[in-house]
N, C-alpha and C positions, 0 to 999 in steps of 0.2 A: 981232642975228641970232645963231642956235645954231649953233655951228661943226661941219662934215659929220664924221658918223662910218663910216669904210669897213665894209666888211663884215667887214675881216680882224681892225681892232680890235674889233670885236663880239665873235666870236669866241676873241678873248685875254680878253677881258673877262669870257666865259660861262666860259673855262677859270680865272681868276685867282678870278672866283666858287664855281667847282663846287671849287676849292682850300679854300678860307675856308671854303665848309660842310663839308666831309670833317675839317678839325683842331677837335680840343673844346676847347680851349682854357682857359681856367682858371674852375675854381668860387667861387663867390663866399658869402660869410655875413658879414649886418652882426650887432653883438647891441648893448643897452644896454651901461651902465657895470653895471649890477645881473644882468649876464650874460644877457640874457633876448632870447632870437630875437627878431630883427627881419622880416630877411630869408634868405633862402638858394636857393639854385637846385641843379638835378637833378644837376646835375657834381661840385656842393661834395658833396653827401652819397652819389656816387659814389666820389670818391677819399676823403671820410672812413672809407667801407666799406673801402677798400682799408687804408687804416691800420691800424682794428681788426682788420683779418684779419692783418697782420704783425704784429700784437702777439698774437696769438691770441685774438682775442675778435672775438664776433658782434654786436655790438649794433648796431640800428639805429636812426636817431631822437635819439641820444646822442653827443655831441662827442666824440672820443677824445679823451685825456689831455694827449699831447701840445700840442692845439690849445687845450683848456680856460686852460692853463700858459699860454699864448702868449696869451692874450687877457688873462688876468691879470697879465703885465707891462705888458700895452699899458696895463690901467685906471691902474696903477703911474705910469706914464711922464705915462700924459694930467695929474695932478695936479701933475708940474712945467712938462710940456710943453704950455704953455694958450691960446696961440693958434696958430692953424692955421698960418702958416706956420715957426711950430716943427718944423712934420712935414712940411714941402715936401721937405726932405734927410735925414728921420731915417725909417728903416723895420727892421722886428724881422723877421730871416729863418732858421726853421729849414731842413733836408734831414731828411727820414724819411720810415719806410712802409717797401716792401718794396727791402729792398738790389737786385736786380734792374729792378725800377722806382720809384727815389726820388723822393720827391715834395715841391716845395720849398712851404712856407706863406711869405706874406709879407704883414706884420701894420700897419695904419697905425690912428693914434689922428686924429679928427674932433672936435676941440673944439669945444663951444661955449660963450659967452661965461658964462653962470650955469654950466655943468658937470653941471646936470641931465640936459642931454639930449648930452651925449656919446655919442658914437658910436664901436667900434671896427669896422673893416673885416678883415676876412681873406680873402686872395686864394691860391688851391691851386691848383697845378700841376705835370702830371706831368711829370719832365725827363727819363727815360730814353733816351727816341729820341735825345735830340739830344747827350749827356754823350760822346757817343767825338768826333764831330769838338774838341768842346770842349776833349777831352782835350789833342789834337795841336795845339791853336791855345794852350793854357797850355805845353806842353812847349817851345814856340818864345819865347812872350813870356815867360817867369819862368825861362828855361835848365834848365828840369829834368832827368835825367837818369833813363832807363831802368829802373832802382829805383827811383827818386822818383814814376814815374811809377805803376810797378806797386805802388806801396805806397798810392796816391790811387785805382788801382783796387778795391784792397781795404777800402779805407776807407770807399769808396759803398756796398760788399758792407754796412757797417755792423759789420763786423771787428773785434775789436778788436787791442789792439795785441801780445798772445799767441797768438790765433790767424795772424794775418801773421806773425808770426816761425815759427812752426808751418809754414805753408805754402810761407814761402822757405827753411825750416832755416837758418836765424840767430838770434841769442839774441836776445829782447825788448829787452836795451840798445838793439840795433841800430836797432832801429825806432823807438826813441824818439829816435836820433840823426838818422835819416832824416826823421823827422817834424818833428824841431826846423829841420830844414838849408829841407825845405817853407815851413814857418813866416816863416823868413828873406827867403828868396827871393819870397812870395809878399804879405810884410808881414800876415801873419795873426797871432793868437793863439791861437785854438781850432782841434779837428780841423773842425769846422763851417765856422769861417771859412776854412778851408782849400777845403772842398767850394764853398763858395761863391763864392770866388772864381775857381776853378780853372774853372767851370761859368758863371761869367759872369754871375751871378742877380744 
């Protein structure tokens, strides 16, 4: 027997739904190892559009560079990393697109056993809405400090490390001492990994 459902959870239920259809969620593109479209959906070359417009270019139809690059490490990786659960715990994560709404790729390699028909996946999503609470929940878990902070703001900006020193009038050593103290605290090596961790991707 089907267990009764009130009206009220109905109603959470029509609301937890009409939730789920309002968020887009992330675009998807499979391609061969030979680079060549598989699949892709109306989101993936949504925010691919958005890419090319932060880099200044219109092109539609056409992978930005970026993503090209990323898919090209993946084929890289698939030739050492050759059964599948090689890739249960290994995944290739950029942040880019428009400093304002950064948009994170995250890249996984699909082997299969001959390697002809490998498959790489790339998953796009944009993280802008959600990067401020994210901010205040890394400022608490990695101790960051007020600078530290506002320097991982400007670093989403896609800033570099001249312009942040520009903007807080301190000398670019500075920033690069801030950025290293980030690094420490946050067990990163790159500005990337920095974003990405701090953002929880």
């Amino acid at each position: 027997m089907l267990p009764q459902i009130s009206e009220e959870s109905d109603v959470n239920l029509l609301d937890m739904e009409s939730i789920a259809d309002k968020r887009l969620g992330p675009g998807i593109l499979m391609l061969s190892t030979s680079m060549q479209l598989i699949y892709s959906d109306r989101r993936a070359w949504e925010l691919c559009g958005g890419i090319h417009k932060s880099a200044g270019k219109a092109t539609n139809g056409v992978l930005p560079p970026a993503v090209a690059e990323m898919c090209d490490e993946i084929i890289k990786h698939l030739h050492v990393r050759t059964d599948v659960k090689d890739w249960e715990q290994f995944r290739i994560k950029r942040v880019l697109g428009d400093p304002s709404r950064p948009v994170l790729l995250c890249g996984f390699g699909l082997p299969e056993q001959n390697g002809s028909k490998s498959r790489v996946l790339i998953m796009i999503e944009e993280i802008g809405r959600r990067q401020e609470a994210m901010i205040d929940q890394a400022k608490e878990q990695f101790g960051l400090t007020t600078r530290e902070i506002t320097v991982i703001e400007n670093l989403l900006k896609g800033w570099t490390n001249k312009e942040i020193a520009n903007e807080l009038k301190v000398t670019e050593q500075t920033i690069k001492e801030h950025i290293k103290h980030i690094m420490a605290k946050t067990k990163t090596t790159t500005r990337t990994g920095i974003l990405v961790k701090v953002l929880r991707l």
